[in-house]
C-alpha positions, -999 to 999 in steps of 0.1 A, spaced: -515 -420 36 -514 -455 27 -485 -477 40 -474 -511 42 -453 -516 77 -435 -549 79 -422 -562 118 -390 -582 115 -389 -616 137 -371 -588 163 -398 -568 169 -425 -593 175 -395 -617 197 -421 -617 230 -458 -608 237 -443 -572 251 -425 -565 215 -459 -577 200 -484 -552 221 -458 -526 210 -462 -534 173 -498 -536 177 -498 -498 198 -479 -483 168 -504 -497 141 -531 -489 161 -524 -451 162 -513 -451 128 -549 -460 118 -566 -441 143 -546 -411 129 -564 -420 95 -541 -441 75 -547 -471 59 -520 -498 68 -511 -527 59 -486 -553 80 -464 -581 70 -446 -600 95 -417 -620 102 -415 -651 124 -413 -647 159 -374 -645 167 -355 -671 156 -384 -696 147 -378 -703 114 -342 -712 121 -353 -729 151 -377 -753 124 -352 -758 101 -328 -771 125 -352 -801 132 -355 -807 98 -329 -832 103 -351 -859 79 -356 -864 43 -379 -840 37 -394 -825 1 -393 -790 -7 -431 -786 -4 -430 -803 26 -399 -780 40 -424 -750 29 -452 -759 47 -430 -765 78 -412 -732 78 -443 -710 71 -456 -720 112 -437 -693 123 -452 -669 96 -485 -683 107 -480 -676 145 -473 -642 138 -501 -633 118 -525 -648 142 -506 -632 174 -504 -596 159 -547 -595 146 -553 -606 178 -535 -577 193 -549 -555 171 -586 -567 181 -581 -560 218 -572 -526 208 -605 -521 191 -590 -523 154 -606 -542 127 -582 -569 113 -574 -600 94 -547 -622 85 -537 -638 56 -518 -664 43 -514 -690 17 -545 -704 13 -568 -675 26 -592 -661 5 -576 -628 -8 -540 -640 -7 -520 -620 -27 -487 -634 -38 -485 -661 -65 -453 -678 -81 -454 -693 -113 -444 -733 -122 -408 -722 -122 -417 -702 -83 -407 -669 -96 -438 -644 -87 -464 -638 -113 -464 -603 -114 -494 -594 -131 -516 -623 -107 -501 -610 -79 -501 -571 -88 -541 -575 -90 -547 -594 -61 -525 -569 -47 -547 -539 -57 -577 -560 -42 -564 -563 -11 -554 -521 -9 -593 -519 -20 -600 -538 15 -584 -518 38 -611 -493 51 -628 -525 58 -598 -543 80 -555 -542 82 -548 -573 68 -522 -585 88 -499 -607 61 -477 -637 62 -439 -623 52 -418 -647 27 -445 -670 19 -457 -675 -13 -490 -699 -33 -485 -718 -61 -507 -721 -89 -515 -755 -72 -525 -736 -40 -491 -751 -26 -467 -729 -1 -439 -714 -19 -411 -689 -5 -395 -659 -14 -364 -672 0 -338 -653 22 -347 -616 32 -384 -631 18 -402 -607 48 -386 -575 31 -394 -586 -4 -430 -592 7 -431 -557 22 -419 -535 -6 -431 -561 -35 -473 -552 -17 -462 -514 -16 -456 -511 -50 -482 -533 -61 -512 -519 -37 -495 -481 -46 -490 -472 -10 -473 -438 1 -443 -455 21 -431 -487 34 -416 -492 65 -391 -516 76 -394 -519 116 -363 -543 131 -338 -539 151 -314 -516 145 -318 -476 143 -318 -474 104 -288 -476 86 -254 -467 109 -222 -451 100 -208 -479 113 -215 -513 132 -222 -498 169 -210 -532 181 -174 -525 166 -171 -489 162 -173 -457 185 -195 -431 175 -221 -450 148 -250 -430 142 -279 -432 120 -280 -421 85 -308 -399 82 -310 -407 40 -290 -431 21 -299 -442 -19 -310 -472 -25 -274 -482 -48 -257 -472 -18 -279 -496 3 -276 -521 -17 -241 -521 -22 -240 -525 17 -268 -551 18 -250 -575 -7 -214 -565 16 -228 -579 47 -253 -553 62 -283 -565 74 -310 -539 72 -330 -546 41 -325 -574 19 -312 -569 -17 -340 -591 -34 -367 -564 -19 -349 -526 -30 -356 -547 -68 -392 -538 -62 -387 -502 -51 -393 -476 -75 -388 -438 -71 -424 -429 -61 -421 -455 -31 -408 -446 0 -390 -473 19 -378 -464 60 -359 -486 86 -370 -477 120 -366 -494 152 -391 -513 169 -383 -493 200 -396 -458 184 -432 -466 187 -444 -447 158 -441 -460 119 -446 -425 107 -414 -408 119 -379 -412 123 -355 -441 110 -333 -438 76 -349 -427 44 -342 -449 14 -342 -425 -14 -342 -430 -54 -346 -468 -70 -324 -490 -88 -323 -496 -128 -303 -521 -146 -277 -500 -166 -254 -507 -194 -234 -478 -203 -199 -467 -220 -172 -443 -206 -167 -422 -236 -135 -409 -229 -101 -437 -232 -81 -451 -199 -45 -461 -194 -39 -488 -177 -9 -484 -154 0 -516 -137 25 -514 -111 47 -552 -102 59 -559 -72 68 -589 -48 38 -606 -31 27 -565 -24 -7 -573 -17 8 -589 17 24 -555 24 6 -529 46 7 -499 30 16 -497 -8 -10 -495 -21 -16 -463 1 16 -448 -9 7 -453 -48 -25 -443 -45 -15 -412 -22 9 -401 -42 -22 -398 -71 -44 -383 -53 -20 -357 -43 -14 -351 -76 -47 -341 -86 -44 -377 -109 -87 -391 -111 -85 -430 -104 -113 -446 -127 -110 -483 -111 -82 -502 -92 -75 -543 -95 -50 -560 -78 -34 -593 -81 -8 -609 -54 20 -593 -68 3 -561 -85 -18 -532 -89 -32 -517 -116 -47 -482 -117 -72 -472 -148 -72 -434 -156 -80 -413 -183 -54 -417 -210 -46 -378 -213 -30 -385 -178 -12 -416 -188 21 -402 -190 22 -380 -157 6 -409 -142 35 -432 -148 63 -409 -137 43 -401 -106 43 -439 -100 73 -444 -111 93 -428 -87 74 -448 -58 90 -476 -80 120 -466 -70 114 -454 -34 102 -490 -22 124 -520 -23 87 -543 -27 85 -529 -61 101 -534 -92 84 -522 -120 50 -498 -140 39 -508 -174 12 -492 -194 -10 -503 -220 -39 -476 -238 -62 -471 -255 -88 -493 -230 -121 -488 -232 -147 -497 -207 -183 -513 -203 -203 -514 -171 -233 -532 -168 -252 -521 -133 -277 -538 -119 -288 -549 -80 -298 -582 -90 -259 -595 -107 -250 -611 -78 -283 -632 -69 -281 -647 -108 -259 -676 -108 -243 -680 -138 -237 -642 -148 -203 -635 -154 -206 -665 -181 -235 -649 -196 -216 -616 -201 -185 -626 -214 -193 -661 -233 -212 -638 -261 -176 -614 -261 -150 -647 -266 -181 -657 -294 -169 -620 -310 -130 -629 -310 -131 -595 -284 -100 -601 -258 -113 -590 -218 -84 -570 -207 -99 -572 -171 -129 -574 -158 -140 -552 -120 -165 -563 -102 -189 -550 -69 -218 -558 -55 -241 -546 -83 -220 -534 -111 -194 -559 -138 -169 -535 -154 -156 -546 -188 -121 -534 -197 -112 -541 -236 -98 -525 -262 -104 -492 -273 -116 -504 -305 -133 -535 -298 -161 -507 -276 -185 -501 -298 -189 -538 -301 -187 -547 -269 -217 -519 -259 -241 -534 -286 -235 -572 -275 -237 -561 -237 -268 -539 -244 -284 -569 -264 -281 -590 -232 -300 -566 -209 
C-alpha cells in the first residue's frame, strides 16, 4: 500500500515524539509499504518565528524565515529514520526532486507539480522522502507557502498527485470527537465522518484537518486522523469518507416562507424552540431557518404553507414576545455548494452582482460554511439556475 503520513508540529514537539514518529514509519515500511512523510514544524516554531518578526520584512523574506522550522523537521525525522536502518531523504524547496510549485500569482501549478509528484512516488523503493509541509518554490526557485493548515494541504495535495492508497493525518487529538473532550463529558471518536461534514466542522472552528486540504481529496483517496500516541499509521483514528464537489442545484418543488415578528426575540431563550417544536411535532419538514433581531422565518414546502401558519399562529398568540406570521409563496431556491466559498474573498458579490445585473430581486440569501442558498421568486428560478451555473 502506498501512503503519504503527515506528523503535525504535535507529534514531532520533543526528540521522544520524534523517535515515536520515526518507530511507526519504520514498521510501516518494514511491513512492505511504501511511505511517504510530510511534516510540520516542531511545536509551536513557526509561531514562535513570526513573533520576532517584529521588523519590516518582505514576503519572500517572511517565507524563507518561517520555512526553519519546516527545515528542522525534515532533517530531525531522516535522521531518525537512518538510525533505525531505513533509507531516507528530505526535501525541500530547493532540493533536487522538490515537488510543489506555485505559479506567478503563488497558486500551485497543478500539472508541474502533479509530475514532479509522480517522480517522487517513482523514488520510493529507493528512499522515504521525508517532505517539508506548507512550503512551496516558485518558478524563480523562491520559498512560497501554502498558507494556514499548509502541512495538511501538502499531505493530501502529494496523495492525490503520487496516487497513494491512504493518507494519514497524525496530531493530536483521537480523530474527530463527538464533542470537544476539554468541554464536554463523554466525547468519543468518530469512527467515519464525510468529508462535507468535516468540513463544515473545519470551517466552524475544529481543528483536525484544514479546509484548503479535503479540496484535494477525491473519492479513491483515503484520508485518516490518528493520534501520535497510537504508534501505528495503518490502523485506528477517524475515516474521512467520500470527497467534495462544487454543486449548483435547484429545489424543484416551491417553499413558503413563513416569517414570524416579534420583539427583540432573538434575545429570548426559547422561542425559537417553541416555534420550531411545535413543527416538528407536527410532522411540518423545515427546508431552511433565518433569523433577524426581531424575527424568524421558516422555509417549507408550499403544500404545507397553510397548516404551517395556523400551527405558528397559535404560538403567536400563546407568547406575549410575539406579535405577528406573514407568508409570502411561491419562493424558489438556488444553492451553490462548494468547500472552498468561504476561503474566496469576494464571493457573495460574485454571486449576486450578475442576479441585480438580471433585475431578479434576492428574497434572502442562507449561508454555511460551504453552501450560499438563494431564495427568489418562483419565477425568476430558471434564471437564476442558468446565471448561477454559468458562474461555476
Amino acid at each position: 500500500m502506498r501512503v503519504v503520513a503527515k506528523f503535525g508540529g504535535t507529534s514531532l514537539g520533543s526528540g521522544d515524539r520524534i523517535n515515536r514518529a520515526a518507530d511507526s514509519v519504520a514498521a510501516a515500511v518494514e511491513d512492505g509499504h511504501e511511505l511517504a512523510v510530510v511534516v510540520s514544524a516542531m511545536g509551536s516554531t513557526t509561531d514562535d518565528l513570526l513573533d520576532e518578526i517584529t521588523f519590516e520584512a518582505d514576503e519572500e523574506d517572511r517565507s524563507e524565515i518561517v520555512s526553519m522550522g519546516e527545515r528542522i523537521s525534515v532533517r530531525m525525522l531522516k535522521a531518525a529514520l537512518t538510525a533505525r536502518g531505513i533509507d531516507a531523504r528530505f526535501l525541500e524547496p530547493g532540493s533536487e526532486g522538490w515537488p510543489i510549485i506555485t505559479d506567478e500569482f503563488g497558486e500551485v501549478d497543478v500539472a508541474e507539480t502533479r509530475k514532479r509528484a509522480l517522480e517522487v512516488a517513482d523514488s520510493l523503493d529507493d528512499a522515504v522522502p521525508v517532505i517539508t509541509g506548507f512550503l512551496a518554490e516558485g518558478t524563480d526557485g523562491s520559498v512560497t507557502t501554502l498558507g494556514r493548515g499548509g502541512s495538511d494541504t501538502t499531505a493530501v495535495m502529494l496523495g492525490k498527485y503520487m496516487q497513494a492508497d491512504e493518507v494519514v493525518i497524525v496530531t493530536d487529538v483521537e480523530g474527530v470527537m463527538t464533542g470537544d473532550p476539554r468541554v464536554v463529558e463523554g466525547a468519543r471518536n468518530v469512527g467515519e465522518i464525510s468529508v462535507d461534514e468535516l468540513r463544515n466542522l473545519s470551517f466552524r472552528g475544529a481543528e483536525v484537518v484544514a479546509p484548503s486540504a479535503l479540496s484535494y481529496k477525491d473519492g479513491t483517496l483515503g484520508v485518516r486522523v490518528v493520534h501520535y500516541q497510537h504508534g501505528d499509521l495503518l490502523t485506528g483514528g477517524t475515516s474521512i469518507e467520500g470527497e467534495f464537489e462544487s454543486l449548483v442545484d435547484m429545489r424543484e418543488r416551491p417553499l413558503a416562507c413563513l416569517t414570524v415578528a416579534g420583539r427583540a426575540i432573538r434575545n429570548q431563550s426559547g422561542v425559537f424552540q417553541s416555534l420550531a417544536s411545535a413543527l416538528g411535532e407536527a410532522d411540518v419538514n423545515v427546508d431552511a431557518v433565518a433569523s433577524g433581531l426581531d424575527s424568524i422565518t421558516f422555509y417549507i414546502d408550499e403544500d404545507e404553507a397553510e397548516r404551517a401558519e395556523n400551527i405558528l399562529h397559535r404560538e403567536v398568540i400563546a407568547n406575549d414576545a410575539l406579535s405577528s406570521i406573514t407568508v409570502d409563496a411561491p419562493l424558489a431556491v438556488v444553492r451553490v455548494t462548494g468547500g472552498e466559498l468561504p476561503n474566496q474573498p469576494g464571493i457573495m458579490g460574485d454571486i449576486v452582482n450578475p442576479l441585480a445585473d438580471a433585475r431578479i430581486n434576492v428574497h434572502d440569501i442562507i449561508t454555511s460554511a460551504t453552501s450560499v442558498a438563494l431564495f427568489v421568486g418562483w419565477d425568476d428560478r430558471e434564471e437564476t439556475l442558468e446565471i448561477t451555473q454559468d458562474l461555476f
